[in-house]
C-alpha positions as CSV (number, residue, x, y, z in Angstrom):
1,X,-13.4,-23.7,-29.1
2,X,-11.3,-23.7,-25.7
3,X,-9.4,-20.4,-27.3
4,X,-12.6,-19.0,-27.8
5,X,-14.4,-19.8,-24.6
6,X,-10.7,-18.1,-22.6
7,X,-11.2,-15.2,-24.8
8,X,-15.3,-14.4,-23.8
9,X,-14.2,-15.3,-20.3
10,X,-11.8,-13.3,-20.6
11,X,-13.8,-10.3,-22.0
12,X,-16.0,-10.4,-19.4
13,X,-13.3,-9.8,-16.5
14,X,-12.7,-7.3,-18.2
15,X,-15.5,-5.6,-18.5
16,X,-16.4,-6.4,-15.1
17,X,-12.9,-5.5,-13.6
18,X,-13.9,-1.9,-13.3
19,X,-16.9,-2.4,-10.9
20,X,-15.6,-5.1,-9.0
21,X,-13.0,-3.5,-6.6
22,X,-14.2,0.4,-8.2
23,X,-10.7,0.1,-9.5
24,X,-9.0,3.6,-10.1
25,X,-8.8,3.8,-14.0
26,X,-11.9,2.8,-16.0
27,X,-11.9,2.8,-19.5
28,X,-11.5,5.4,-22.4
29,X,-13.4,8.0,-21.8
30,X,-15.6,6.9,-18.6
31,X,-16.9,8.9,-15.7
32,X,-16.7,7.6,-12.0
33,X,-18.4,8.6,-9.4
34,X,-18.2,7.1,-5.8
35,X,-19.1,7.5,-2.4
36,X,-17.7,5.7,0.4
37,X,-18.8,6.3,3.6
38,X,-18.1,5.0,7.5
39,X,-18.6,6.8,10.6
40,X,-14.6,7.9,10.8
41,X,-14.3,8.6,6.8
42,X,-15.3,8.9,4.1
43,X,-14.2,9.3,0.5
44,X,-16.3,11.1,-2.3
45,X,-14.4,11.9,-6.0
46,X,-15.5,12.3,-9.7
47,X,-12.7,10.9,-12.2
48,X,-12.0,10.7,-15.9
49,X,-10.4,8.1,-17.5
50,X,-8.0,10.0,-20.8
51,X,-6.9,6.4,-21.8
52,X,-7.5,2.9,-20.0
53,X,-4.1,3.6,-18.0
54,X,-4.7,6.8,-16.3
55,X,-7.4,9.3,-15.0
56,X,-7.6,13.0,-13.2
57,X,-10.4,14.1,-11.2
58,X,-10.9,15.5,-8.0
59,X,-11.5,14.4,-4.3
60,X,-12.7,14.9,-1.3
61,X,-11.9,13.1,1.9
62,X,-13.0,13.4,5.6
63,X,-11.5,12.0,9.1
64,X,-13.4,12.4,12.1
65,X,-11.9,12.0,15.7
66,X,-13.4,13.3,18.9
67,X,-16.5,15.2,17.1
68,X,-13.6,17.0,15.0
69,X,-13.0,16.7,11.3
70,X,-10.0,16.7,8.9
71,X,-11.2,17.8,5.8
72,X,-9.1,17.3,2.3
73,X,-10.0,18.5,-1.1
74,X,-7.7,17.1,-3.9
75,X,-6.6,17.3,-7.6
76,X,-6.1,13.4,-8.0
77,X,-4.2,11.3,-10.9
78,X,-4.4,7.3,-10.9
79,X,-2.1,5.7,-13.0
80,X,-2.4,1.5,-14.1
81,X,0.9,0.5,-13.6
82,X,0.5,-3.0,-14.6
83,X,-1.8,-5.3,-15.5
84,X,-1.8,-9.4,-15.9
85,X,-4.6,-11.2,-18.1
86,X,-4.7,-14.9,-17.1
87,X,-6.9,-17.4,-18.8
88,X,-9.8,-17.0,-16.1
89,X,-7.7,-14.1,-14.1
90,X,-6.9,-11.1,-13.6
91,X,-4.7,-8.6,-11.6
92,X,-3.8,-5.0,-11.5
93,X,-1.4,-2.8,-10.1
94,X,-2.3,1.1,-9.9
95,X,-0.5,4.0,-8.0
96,X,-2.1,7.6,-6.9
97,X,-1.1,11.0,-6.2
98,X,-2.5,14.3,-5.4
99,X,-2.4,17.8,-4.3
100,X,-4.9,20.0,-2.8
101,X,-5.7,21.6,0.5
102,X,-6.3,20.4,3.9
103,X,-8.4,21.5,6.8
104,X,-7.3,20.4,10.3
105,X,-9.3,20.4,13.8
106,X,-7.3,17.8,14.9
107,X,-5.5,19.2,18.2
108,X,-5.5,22.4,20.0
109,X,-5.4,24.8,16.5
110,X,-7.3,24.9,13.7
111,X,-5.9,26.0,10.0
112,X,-5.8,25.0,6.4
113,X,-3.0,24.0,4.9
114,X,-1.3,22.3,1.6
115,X,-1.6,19.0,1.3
116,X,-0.7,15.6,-0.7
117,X,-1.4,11.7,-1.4
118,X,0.4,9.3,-2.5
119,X,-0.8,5.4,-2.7
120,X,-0.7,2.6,-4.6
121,X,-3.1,-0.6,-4.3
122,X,-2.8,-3.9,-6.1
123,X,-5.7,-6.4,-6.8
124,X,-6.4,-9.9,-8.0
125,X,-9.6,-11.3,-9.2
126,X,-11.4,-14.2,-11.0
127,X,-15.6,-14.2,-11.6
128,X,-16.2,-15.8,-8.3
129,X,-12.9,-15.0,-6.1
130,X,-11.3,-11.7,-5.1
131,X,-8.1,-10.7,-3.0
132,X,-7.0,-6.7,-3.2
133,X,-4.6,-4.3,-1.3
134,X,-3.9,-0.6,-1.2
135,X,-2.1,2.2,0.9
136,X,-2.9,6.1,0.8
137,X,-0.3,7.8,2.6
138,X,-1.1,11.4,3.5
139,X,0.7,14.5,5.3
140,X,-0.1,13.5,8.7
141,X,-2.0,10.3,8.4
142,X,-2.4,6.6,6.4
143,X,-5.1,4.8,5.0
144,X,-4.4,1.0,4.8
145,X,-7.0,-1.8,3.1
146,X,-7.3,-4.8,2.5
147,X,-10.1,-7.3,1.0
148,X,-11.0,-10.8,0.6
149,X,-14.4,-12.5,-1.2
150,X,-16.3,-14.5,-3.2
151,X,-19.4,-14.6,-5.4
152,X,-21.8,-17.5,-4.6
153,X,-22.6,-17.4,-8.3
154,X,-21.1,-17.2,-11.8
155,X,-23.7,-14.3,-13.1
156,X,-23.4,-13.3,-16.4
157,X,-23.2,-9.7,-16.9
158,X,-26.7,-8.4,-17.7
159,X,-27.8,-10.1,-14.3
160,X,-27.3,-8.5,-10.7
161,X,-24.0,-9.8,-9.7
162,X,-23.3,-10.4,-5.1
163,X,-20.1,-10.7,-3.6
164,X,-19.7,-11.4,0.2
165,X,-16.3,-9.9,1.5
166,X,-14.5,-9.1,4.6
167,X,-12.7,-6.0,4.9
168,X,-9.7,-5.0,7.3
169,X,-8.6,-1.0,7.7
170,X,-6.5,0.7,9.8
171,X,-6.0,4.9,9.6
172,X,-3.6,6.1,11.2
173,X,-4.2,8.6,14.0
174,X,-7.9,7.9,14.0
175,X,-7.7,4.6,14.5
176,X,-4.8,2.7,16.4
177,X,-6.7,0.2,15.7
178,X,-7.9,-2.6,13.4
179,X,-11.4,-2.5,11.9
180,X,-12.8,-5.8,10.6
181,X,-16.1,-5.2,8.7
182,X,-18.3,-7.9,6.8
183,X,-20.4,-6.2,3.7
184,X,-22.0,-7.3,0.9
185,X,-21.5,-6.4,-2.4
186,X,-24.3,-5.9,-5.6
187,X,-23.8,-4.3,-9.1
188,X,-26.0,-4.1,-11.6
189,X,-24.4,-3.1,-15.0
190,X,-22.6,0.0,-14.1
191,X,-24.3,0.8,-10.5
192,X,-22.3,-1.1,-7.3
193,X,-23.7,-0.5,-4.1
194,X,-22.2,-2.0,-0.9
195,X,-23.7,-2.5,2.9
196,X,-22.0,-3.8,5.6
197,X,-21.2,-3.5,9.6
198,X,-18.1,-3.9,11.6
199,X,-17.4,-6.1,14.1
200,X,-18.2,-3.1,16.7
201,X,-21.2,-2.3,15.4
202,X,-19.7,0.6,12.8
203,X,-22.1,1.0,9.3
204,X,-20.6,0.7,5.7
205,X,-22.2,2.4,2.9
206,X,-20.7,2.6,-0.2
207,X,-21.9,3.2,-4.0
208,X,-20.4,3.8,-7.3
209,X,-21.4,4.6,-10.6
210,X,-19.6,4.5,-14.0
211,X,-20.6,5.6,-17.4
């Protein structure tokens, strides 16, 4: 009976896993769309998953600075590098690249040019706590995450599911700075939406959708 109850408990991370930090490889076969979206960035792709280990799509991301825009558009592959199944755990490990064109307004000339990403980000999650990571590095600038949180409630998987995290970023030569937002989190089967605010006052609207 203990085996058993592991093994549901553990079915259910997994099935869950793939909304709960909008982690890069879904299963066989899946769509994912997402939008993330502060006033200094944002991040917009469409993947497919080929296998539950990697996935191609294409994305778009957006820097502002001083009313001017850095604009990428990118072939993307994410790769599950490695994953651990606890008994009531569960932790991944993924890495990214990509190639695609950039346009720059940043500084006195503006052009397009060829551009890249590479990243990796790591996460490590139970049904009511949460601790994940990652790192984009880019031709001429960085994104660097990291998250903590916790559900209030052990919802089962057919109910609307909250998470209350804290978020630090930094990205580099748009922010020397670090940006500290509170946000909540809610999904619903395969719809995750996210609101939060910054400790200056900076909005957070996120949402994802698989299927």
């Amino acid at each position: 009976m203990i085996i058993m109850n592991r093994c549901l408990l553990l079915l259910f991370i997994v099935l869950n896993s793939a909304l709960t930090w909008a982690h890069p490889v879904i299963y066989q076969g899946g769509w994912a769309l997402s939008s993330s979206n502060m006033p200094e960035f944002s991040n917009n792709y469409v993947m497919y998953s080929y296998s539950r280990r990697l996935a191609a799509g294409l994305e778009h991301w957006r820097f502002s600075k001083d009313r001017a825009n850095n604009e990428l558009g990118l072939i993307k592959l994410n790769q599950l590098l490695w994953r651990h199944n606890g008994p009531d755990s569960q932790a991944n490990l993924y890495l990214h690249s990509g190639v695609g064109v950039e346009d720059r307004e940043f500084g006195a000339e503006k052009r397009t040019v060829l551009s890249g990403l590479a990243g990796a980000d790591i996460d490590w999650e139970t049904r009511t706590l949460f601790a994940a990571a990652k790192y984009y590095q880019f031709q001429n600038s960085f994104v660097a995450q990291g998250r903590i949180g916790f559900s209030p409630r052990k919802a089962s998987f057919k109910e609307l599911q909250t998470w209350l995290m804290l978020q630090g970023m930094v990205i580099g030569d748009v922010q020397d700075r670090l940006t500290l937002t509170p946000l909540v989190r809610f999904f619903y089967h395969n719809v995750l939406w996210e609101l939060g605010s910054s400790t200056r006052g900076e909005w957070l609207l996120n949402l994802m959708v698989h299927y």
